[in-house]
Structure formats: C-alpha cells, structure tokens
ZALO-18603 format. One record per residue (C-alpha): x, z, y. Coordinates in steps of 0.5 Angstrom, whole numbers, plus 500, padded with zeros to 3 digits. Layout:
XZY;...
END
This chain:
716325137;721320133;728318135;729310133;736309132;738302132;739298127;745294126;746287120;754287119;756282114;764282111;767277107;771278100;776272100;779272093;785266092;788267086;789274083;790276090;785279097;785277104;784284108;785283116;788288121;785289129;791294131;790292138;784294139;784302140;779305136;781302130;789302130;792301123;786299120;784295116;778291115;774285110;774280115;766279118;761281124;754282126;748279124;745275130;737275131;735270126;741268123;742269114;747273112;750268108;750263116;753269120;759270115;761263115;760264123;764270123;770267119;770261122;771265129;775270127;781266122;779258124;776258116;771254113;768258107;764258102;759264101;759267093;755272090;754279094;757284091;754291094;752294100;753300105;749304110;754307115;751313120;754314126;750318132;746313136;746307131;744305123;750300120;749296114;754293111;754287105;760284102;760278100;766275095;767268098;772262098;776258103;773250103;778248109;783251114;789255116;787262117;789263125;788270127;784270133;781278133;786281129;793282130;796281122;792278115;795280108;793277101;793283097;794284089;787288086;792294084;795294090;788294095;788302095;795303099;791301105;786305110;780301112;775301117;769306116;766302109;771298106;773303102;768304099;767297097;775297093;771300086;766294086;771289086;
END
C-alpha cells in the first residue's frame, strides 16, 4: 500500500531594483511571525508558473511584473504534503507596492540578505542569487 502525499506548485518572486532585493514580511500571521519571505503563491490548476506569479504579485503587493529567468528550485517535505518552490527573478513594469498579505516590505543590499530569517526555503535560494 502506498501513502499518496499531496503535491503542491509554489512560485516566489526574486525582484531586483538596482543593486538591492525586495523580501516581505507576513508577521501577522501566527505561523510565520518574524518571517520573512520572497514574495509569491501557489500554482493554480492549469495555470504556468510564469502567469501564477504575475497573479501572485499582483494580489499580494498591486505590482505588475515581468517574470525573468529562473534561478533554481526547492523540494520542501512536510508531513502530509510535498512542496516545490521555484524562484524566479523578476522586475517591476508598473505600480506601487500596497502591502495586501504582509505587514512590511524591505529592499534589501545582496550582502545584507542573510541577516534575515525566512520561510522554510528562502533561505536556501540566498546562495543562488
């Protein structure tokens, strides 16, 4: 017998504005207080990567993007689900960033990136970039 675990699309979004990075923070929501994170979302059925973070950004800072390279993918396992995460760098087209999901963003130096604690993966992504 074989246990099926769920399998779930999540995409994040690497926005670079001159030399700096845009991280977000959901400290509002209990289990992620403190965190921060690469903004993005889950993968709708039938819907790319690429139009799932143009959503994603859209709902969450009012930004419209424009999705660049991929820079590397993470597997996350939790108990009853299997999460992959794929970072994408991307830049802003239009808009001014209006925090609907979070409760603060930063631009963030590269050097300056590891001084923060993030979700489970972002982390991980920081050696990529």
């Amino acid at each position: 017998m074989s246990i099926h675990k769920a399998s779930i699309e999540v995409v994040a979004a690497v926005i670079k504005k001159n030399d700096s990075f845009l991280i977000a923070n959901r400290s509002f929501e209990a289990n992620s207080s403190g965190l921060w994170e690469f903004p993005g979302g889950k993968v709708e059925e039938k819907e790319s990567f690429v139009s799932a973070l143009k959503r994603e950004i859209e709902e969450e800072l009012s930004l419209k993007i424009q999705v660049g390279d991929k820079i590397t993918s993470i597997d996350l396992k939790a108990s009853d689900k299997h999460i992959s995460v794929h970072y994408f760098y991307a830049l802003i087209l239009s808009g001014e960033i209006t925090l609907n999901v979070h409760s603060e963003f930063k631009w963030v130096e590269r050097n300056q990136l590891g001084r923060f604690k993030y979700i489970d993966g972002d982390r991980y992504v920081l050696k990529h970039l």
